[in-house]
C-alpha positions in Angstrom: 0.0 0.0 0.0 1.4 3.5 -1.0 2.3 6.0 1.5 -0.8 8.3 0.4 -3.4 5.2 0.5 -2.3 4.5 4.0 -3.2 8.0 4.6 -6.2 8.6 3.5 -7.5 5.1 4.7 -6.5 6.7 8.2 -8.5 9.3 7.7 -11.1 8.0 6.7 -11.4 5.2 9.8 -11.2 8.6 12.2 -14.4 10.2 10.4 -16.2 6.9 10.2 -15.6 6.6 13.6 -17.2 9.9 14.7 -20.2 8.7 12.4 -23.6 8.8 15.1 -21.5 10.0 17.9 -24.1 12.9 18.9 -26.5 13.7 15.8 -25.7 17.0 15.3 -22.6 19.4 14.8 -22.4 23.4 15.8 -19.4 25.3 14.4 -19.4 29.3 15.0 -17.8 32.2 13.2 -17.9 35.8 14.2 -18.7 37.6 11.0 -18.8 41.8 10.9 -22.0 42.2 10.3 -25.5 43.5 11.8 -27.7 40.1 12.0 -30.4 41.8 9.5 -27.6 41.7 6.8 -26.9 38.4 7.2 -30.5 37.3 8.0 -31.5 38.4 4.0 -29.1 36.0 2.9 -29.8 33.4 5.0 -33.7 33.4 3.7 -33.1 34.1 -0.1 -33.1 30.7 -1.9 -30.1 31.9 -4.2 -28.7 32.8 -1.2 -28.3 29.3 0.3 -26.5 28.5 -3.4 -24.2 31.5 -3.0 -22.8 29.9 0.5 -22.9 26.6 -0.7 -19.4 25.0 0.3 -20.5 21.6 -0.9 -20.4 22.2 -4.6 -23.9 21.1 -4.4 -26.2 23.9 -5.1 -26.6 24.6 -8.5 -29.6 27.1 -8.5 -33.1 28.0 -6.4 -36.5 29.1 -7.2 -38.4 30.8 -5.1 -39.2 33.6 -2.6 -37.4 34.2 0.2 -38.5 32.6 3.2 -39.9 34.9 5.9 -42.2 32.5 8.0 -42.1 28.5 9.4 -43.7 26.5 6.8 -42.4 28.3 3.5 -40.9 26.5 0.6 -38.3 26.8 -2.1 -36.7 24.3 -4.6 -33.2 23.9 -4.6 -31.7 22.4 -7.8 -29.1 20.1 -7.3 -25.8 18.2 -8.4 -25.0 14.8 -6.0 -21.7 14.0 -8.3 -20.3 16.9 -7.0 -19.8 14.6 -3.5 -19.3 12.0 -5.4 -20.6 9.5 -2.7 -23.7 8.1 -4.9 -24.7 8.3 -8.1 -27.9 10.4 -7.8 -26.7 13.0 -10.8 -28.9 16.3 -11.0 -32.0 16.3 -8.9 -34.0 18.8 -7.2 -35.3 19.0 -3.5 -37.8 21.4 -1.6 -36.3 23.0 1.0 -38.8 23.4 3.9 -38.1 26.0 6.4 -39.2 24.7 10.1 -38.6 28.3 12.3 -37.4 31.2 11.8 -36.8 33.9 14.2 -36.1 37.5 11.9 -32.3 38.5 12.6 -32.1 35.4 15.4 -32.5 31.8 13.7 -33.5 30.0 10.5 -33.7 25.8 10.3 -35.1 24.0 7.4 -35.1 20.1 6.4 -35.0 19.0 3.2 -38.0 17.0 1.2 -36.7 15.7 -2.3 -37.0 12.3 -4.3 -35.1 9.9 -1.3 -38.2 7.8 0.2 -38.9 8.1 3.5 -38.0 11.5 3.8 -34.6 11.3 5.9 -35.6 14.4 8.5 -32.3 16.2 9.1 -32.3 19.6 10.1 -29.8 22.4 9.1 -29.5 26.2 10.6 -28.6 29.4 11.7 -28.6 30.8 15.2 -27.3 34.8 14.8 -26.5 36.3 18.5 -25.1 40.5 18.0 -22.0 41.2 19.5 -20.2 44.3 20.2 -18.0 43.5 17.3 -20.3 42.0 14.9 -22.4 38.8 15.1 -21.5 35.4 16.3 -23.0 33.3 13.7 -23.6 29.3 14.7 -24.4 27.1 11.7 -25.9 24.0 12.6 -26.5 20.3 10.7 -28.5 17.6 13.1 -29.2 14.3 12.1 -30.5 13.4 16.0 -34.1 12.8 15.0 -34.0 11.3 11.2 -36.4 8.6 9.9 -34.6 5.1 11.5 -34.3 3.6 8.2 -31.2 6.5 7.3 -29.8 5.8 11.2 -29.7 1.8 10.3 -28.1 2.7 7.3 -25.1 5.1 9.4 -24.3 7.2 6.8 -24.6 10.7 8.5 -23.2 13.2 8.9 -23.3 13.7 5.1 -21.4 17.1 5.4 -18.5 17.4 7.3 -18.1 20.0 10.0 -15.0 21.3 7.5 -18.0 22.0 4.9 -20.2 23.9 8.2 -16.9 25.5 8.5 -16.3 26.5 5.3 -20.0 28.2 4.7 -20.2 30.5 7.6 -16.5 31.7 5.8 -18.9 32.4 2.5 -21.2 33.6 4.0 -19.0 36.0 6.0 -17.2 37.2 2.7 -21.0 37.2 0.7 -22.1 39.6 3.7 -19.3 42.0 3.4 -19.4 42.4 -0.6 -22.8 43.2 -0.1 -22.1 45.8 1.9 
């Protein structure tokens, strides 16, 4: 086995092992902003393709979201993971609270049967120096047939990580 195949098959034991471990994962980012500014983008659909760190959101239709309940459809591209071979499809994005300038979570309803109930958001607390900005993905209460199968967390916290650094520099271009 090459030096680089022993490596990655180490890496990849260490994030199968943290598979399950507590169903959900926080990662926070101060980001110089008031909350409102970041809020708009949070709610726009083309927003959520703007932060996208997955390379999974292709485009959106729809409104933005300003109440529980609202939809939009995200357009999607699975290859860009290239963990199964699901190609372009498109899911509705279903936004389950939203507090203006506070928090926004959403789940995701698309063509995977039962519907796999994990829940991604934004908490936004103002600072003296900005807002602290927690994204959250949690996978604690999905439909048991997708926590038999142990394949979450799809995203890893680098991704989480990676967004609130979009959405920081989408925020500031925005002025």
């Amino acid at each position: 086995m090459l030096r680089h195949e022993k490596c990655e098959k180490a890496a990849l034991e260490v994030w199968q092992d943290a598979r399950m471990t507590t169903g959900r994962m926080e990662v926070q980012r101060l980001i110089r902003a008031e909350p409102a500014a970041i809020f708009r983008v949070l709610c726009d659909p083309e927003g959520h393709v703007t932060i996208d760190s997955s390379g999974m959101l292709m485009s959106a239709d729809g409104k933005p979201a300003t109440e529980a309940g609202d939809t939009f459809v995200v357009h999607m591209d699975r290859e860009a993971l290239n963990d199964y071979p699901m190609g372009l499809y498109d899911v509705t994005v279903v936004i389950t609270k939203l507090v203006p300038d506070r928090e926004i979570a959403w789940t995701i309803e698309g063509q995977i049967k039962p519907p796999i109930g994990h829940v991604y958001g934004y908490t936004l607390e103002p600072t003296d120096d900005g807002t602290l900005v927690t994204s959250y993905y949690d996978w604690s209460n999905i439909d048991p047939t997708w926590k038999e199968a142990n394949i979450f967390p799809i995203i890893p916290e680098s991704a989480l990580r990676a967004t609130l650094g979009i959405l920081a520099r989408t925020v500031m271009r925005a002025g």
